[in-house]
C-alpha positions in Angstrom: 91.3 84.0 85.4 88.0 84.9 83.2 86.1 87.5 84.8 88.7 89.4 86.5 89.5 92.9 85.9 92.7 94.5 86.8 92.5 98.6 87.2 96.3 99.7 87.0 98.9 98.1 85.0 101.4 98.9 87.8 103.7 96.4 89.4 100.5 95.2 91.8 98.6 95.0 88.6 101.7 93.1 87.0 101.6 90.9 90.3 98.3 90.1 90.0 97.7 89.2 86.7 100.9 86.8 86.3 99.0 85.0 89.4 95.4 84.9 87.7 95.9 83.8 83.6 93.2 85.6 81.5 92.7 88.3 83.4 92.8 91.6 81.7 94.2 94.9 82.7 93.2 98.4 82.1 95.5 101.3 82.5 95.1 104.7 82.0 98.3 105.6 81.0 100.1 105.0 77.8 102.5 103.2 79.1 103.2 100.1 81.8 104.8 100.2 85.0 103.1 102.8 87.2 105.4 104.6 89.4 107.4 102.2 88.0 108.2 103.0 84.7 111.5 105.0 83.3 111.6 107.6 80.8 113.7 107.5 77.8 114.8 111.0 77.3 117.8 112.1 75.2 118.9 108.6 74.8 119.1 108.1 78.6 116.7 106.4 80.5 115.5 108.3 83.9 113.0 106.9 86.6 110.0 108.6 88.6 112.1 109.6 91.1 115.2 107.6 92.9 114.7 103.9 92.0 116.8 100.9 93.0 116.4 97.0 94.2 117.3 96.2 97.5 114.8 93.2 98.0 115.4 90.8 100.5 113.3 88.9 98.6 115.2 85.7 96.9 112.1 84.6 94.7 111.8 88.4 93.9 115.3 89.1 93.5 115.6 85.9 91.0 112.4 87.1 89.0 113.6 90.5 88.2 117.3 89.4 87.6 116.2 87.0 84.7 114.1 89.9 83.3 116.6 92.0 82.6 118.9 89.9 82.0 122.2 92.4 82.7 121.8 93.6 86.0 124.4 96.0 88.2 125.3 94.7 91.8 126.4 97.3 93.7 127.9 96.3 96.8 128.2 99.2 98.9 126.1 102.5 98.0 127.4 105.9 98.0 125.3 108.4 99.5 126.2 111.7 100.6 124.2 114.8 102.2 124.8 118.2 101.1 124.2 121.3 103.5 125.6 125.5 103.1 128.1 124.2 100.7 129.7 121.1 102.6 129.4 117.5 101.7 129.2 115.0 104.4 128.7 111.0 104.5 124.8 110.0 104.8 123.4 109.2 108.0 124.5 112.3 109.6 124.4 110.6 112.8 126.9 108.0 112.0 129.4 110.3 111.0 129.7 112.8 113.1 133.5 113.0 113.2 132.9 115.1 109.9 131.4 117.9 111.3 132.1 120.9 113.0 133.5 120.4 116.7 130.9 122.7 118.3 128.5 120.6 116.3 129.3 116.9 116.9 129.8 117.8 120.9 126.2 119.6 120.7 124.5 116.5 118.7 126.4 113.9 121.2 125.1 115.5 124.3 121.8 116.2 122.7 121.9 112.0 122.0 123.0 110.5 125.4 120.5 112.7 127.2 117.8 111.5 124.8 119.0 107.7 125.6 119.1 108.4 129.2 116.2 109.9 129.2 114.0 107.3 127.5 116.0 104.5 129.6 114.4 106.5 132.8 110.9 107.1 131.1 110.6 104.7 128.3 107.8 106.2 126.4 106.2 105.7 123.1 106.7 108.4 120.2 103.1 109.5 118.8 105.1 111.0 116.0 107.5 111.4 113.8 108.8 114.9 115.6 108.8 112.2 119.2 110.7 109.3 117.6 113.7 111.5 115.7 114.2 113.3 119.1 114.2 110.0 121.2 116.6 108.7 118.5 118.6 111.2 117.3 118.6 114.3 120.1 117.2 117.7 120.1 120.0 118.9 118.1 119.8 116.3 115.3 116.3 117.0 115.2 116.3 120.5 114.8 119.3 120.9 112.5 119.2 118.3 110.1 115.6 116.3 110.4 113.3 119.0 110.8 114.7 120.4 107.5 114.5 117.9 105.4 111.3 116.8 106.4 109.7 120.4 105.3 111.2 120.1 102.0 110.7 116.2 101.4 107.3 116.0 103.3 106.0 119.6 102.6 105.2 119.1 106.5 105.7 119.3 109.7 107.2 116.2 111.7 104.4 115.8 114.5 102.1 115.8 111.3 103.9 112.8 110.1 102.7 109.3 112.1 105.3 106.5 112.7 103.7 103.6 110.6 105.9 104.3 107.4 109.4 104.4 109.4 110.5 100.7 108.6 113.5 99.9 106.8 113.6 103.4 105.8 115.0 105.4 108.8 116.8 103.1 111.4 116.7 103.2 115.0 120.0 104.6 116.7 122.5 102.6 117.8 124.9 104.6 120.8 127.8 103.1 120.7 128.4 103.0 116.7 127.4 107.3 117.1 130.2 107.7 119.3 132.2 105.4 117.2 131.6 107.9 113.9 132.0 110.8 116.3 135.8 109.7 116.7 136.4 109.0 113.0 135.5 106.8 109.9 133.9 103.7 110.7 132.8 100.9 108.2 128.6 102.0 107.5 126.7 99.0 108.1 123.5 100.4 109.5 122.3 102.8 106.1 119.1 101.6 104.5 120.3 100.7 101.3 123.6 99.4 101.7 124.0 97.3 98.9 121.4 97.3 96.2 120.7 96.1 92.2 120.1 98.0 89.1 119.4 97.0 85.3 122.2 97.5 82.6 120.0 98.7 80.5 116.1 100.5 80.1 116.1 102.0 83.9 114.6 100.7 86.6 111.6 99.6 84.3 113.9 96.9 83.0 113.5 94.6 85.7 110.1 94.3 85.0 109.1 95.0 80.8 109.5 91.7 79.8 107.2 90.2 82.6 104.3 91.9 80.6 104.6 90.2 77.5 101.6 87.9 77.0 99.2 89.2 79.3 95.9 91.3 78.0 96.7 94.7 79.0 94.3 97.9 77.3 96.3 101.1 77.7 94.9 104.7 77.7 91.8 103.1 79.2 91.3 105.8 82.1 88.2 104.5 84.5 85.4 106.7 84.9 82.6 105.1 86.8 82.1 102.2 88.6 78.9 100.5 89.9 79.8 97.6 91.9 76.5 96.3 92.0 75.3 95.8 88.4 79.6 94.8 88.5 80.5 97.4 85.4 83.3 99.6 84.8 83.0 102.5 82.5 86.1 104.1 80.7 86.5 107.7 79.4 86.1 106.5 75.5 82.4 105.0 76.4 83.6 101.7 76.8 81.9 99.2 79.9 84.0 96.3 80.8 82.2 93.6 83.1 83.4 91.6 85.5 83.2 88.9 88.7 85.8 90.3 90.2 87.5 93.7 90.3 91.1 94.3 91.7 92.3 98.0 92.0 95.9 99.7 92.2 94.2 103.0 90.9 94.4 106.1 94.1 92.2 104.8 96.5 90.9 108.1 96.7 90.3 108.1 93.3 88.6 105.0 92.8 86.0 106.5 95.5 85.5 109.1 93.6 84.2 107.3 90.7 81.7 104.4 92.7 79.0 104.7 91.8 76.9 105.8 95.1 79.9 106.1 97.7 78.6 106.6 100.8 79.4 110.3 101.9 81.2 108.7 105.2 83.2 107.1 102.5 83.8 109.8 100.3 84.7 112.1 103.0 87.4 109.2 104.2 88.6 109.1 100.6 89.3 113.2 100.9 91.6 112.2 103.9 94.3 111.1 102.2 97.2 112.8 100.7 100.2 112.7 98.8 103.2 114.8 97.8 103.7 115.4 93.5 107.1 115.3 92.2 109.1 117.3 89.0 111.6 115.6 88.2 115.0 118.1 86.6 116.6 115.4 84.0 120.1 116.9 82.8 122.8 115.1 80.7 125.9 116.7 81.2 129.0 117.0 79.0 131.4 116.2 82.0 133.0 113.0 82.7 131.7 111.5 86.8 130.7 114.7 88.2 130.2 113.3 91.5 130.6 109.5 92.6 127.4 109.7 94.8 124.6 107.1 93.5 122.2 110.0 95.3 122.7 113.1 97.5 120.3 114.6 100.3 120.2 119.0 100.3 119.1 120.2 103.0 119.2 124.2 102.3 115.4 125.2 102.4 116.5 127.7 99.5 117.9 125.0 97.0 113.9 123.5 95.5 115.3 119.9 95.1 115.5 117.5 97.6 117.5 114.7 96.2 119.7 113.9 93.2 120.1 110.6 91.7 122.9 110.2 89.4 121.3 107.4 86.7 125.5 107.1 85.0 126.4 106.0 88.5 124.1 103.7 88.7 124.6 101.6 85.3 127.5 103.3 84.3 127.1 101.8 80.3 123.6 103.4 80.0 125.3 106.4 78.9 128.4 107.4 76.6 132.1 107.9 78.3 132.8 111.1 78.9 129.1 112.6 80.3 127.3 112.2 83.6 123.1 111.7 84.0 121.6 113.6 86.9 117.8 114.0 88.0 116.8 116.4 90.6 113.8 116.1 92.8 111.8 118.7 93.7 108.2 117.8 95.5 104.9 119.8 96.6 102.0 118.7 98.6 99.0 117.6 96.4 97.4 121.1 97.6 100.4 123.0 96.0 100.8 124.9 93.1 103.9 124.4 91.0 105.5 126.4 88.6 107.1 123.9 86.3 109.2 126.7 83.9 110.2 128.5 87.2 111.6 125.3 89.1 113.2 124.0 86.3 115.1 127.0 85.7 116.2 127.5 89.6 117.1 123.6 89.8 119.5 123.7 86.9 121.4 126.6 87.9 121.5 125.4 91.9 122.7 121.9 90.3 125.4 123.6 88.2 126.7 125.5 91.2 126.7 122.6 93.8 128.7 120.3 91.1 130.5 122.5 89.1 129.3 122.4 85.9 128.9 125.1 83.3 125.2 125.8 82.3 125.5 127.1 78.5 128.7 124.6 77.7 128.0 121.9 79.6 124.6 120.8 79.2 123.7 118.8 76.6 119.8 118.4 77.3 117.6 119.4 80.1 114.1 117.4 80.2 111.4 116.5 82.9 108.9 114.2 84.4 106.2 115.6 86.3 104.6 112.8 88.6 101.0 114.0 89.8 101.0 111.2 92.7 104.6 110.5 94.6 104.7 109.1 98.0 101.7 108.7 100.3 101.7 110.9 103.2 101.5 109.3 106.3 99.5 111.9 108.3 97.6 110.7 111.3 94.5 110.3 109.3 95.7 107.7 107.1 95.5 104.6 108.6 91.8 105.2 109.7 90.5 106.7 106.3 92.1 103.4 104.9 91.0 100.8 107.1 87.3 102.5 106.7 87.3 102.6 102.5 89.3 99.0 102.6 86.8 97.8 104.7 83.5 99.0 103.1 84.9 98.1 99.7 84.9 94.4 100.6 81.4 94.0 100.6 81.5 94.3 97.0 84.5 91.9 96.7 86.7 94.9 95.2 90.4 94.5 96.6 92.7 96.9 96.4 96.2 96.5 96.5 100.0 98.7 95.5 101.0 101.8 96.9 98.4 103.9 96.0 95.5 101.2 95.7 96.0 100.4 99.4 97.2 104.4 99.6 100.9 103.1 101.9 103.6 103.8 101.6 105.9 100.5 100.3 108.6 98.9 98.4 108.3 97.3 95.1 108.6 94.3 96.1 105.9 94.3 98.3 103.6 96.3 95.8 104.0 93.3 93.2 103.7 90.8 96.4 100.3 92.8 97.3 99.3 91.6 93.8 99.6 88.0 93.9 98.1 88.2 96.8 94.9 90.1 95.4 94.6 87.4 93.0 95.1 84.5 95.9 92.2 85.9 97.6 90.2 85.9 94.2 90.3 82.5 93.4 89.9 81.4 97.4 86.6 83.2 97.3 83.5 81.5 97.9 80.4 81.0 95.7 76.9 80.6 96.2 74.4 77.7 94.6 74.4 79.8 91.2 77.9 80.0 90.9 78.2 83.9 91.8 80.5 85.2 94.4 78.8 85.0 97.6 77.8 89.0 99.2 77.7 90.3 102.4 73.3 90.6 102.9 74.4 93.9 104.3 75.6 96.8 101.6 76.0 99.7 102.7 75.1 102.0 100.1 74.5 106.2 99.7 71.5 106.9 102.0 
């Protein structure tokens, strides 16, 4: 599509410009993907965090399964939790039977008198803190929940809103609780229960080859925008023009660099937040260290949050005999972190939880620092959003990806948002002189 310009060569960006031919992208990065993209370090190849397929999505599913050609099925996920030294089967709730008997009879009662409780006052959580407790119990809550959410969320729960809870954490079912409480049971409700992975080049490898062909400038950061002379400037000098602009950049950051924002706007934009994320990459000289695909730790004192294991999840990405591991260790946007320090205290933590020997054993120790992780869905989020979204589309900007419309979402749905951005391009209308009709009423700075 001439005239359109694509900000962010992320899978949105991807989505979008497959749906509009001739449109041209414009990423600041030196590289493709977005959040998307896996790093080829020591030979192995390790994401932006934990990444997997588990897309419901058949037309999806078939797109990225042709890309990459050689793709691993793996039908049932293995996913443990890790807490003072003992490893138990992930969700906590649904296996109860493998803790502690003063534990599972405090988390059972702590349940039922949650269920009973909301079948004799149904009421509506207004947070995250109010839906685990009417899910899960007090005790839940306290012990396991509350934990994790300080170290994943950098948080606390009634700071968290409900809006981002689907398909991620599942409501509780009773009877399947006190099934697990008695002894194993076959785990049908976990998120990911079954999910896809490429052979080869990381997560990224569903996706590379869907870029060839398309007109894609990279290191081409955007600096200013003036949606009325229809402009974008980039940090080299460069102005690109267009008729129609669709964004995956921040959404606070593409605020930040209208030209004119409205302070109402700007102030909106300065709403939203985000966690950043370091990435611990290790290859290890030890065959299968653990058969986890990923592990939850819950100790507040161990920095990382989750471990993937990237040689458990395409097992001939790597050479017999060693095992891949990437630690997660995340910060608010308002935090400082000490890259060196964490580094250092995540390696040695790892070596102790899995046994490994840190001089002998480790054949390389890299990293991936990721300034933007997941959106924090705080209860300002949804109103900042709905205000930027809104005032943007008087200048025919769409926005669209995880960051673009600042939610927190799959992949699939992040390339989806895509074709739609370019759907609602070419359905626009136009007025006598062929330009995209405007809204008579722009709200500029005042």
């Amino acid at each position: 599509m001439q005239g359109l310009v694509i900000l962010g060569a992320g899978l949105s960006g991807l989505g979008c410009a497959l749906n509009a031919p001739g449109a041209k992208i414009f990423e600041a990065q030196s590289h493709l993907g977005g959040h998307a993209y896996s790093h080829q370090q020591d030979g192995v190849y390790f994401d932006q965090g934990a990444h997997i397929s588990h897309s419901k999505n058949p037309t999806f599913v078939e797109m990225i399964k042709k890309s990459a050609k050689d793709v691993v099925e793996i039908p049932k996920s293995h996913v443990q939790n890790y807490y003072q030294g003992k490893w138990f089967t992930y969700p906590v709730q649904n296996h109860l039977h493998e803790q502690p008997l003063e534990v599972k009879t405090a988390a059972l009662q702590d349940l039922i008198d949650a269920h009973l409780e909301q079948a004799a006052n149904p009421k509506t959580p207004e947070n995250y803190l109010e839906w685990c407790i009417a899910q899960y119990g007090d005790f839940l809550t306290e012990k396991f929940y509350k934990v994790y959410t300080k170290k994943y969320w950098r948080c606390e729960m009634q700071d968290l809103s409900i809006d981002w809870l689907g398909g991620r954490l599942l409501p509780s079912q009773l009877h399947k609780i006190i099934a697990g409480s008695l002894g194993p049971q076959p785990e049908s409700q976990a998120a990911f229960a079954a999910f896809r992975y490429p052979a080869q080049g990381g997560f990224f490898g569903f996706f590379e080859s869907l870029y060839k062909g398309l007109d894609i400038s990279t290191k081409m950061k955007a600096v200013e925008i003036d949606p009325i002379k229809q402009w974008v400037k980039f940090e080299n000098g460069q102005k690109e023009h267009y008729q129609h602009l669709a964004s995956s950049i921040p959404l606070n950051q593409l605020i930040r660099i209208i030209k004119d924002a409205p302070a109402t706007i700007q102030q909106a934009a300065e709403k939203l937040r985000c966690t950043k994320l370091l990435c611990v990459n290790l290859v290890i000289n030890q065959p299968k260290l653990t058969d986890n695909h990923w592990f939850y730790i819950y100790d507040p004192e161990v920095e990382f949050s989750r471990v993937s294991v990237p040689s458990n999840l395409s097992p001939v990405a790597l050479a017999e005999g060693k095992t891949a591991l990437q630690a997660e260790i995340f910060r608010r946007d308002d935090e400082d972190l000490n890259i060196d320090e964490l580094v250092e205290h995540a390696v040695q933590q790892l070596s102790k939880m899995l046994n490994f020997r840190v001089i002998e054993d480790i054949q390389s120790i890299n990293h991936i620092f990721v300034p933007r992780a997941y959106i924090l869905s705080d209860h300002q989020r949804a109103t900042a959003v709905s205000e930027i979204t809104a005032w943007l589309k008087q200048f025919n900007i769409i926005t669209m990806g995880l960051y673009g419309r600042w939610n927190y979402i799959w992949s699939d749905v992040a390339f989806h948002q895509g074709q739609e951005a370019a759907n609602k391009i070419t359905e626009q209308k136009y007025d006598s002189a062929g330009n995209i009709a405007r809204s008579s009423r722009i709200q500029r700075a005042g």
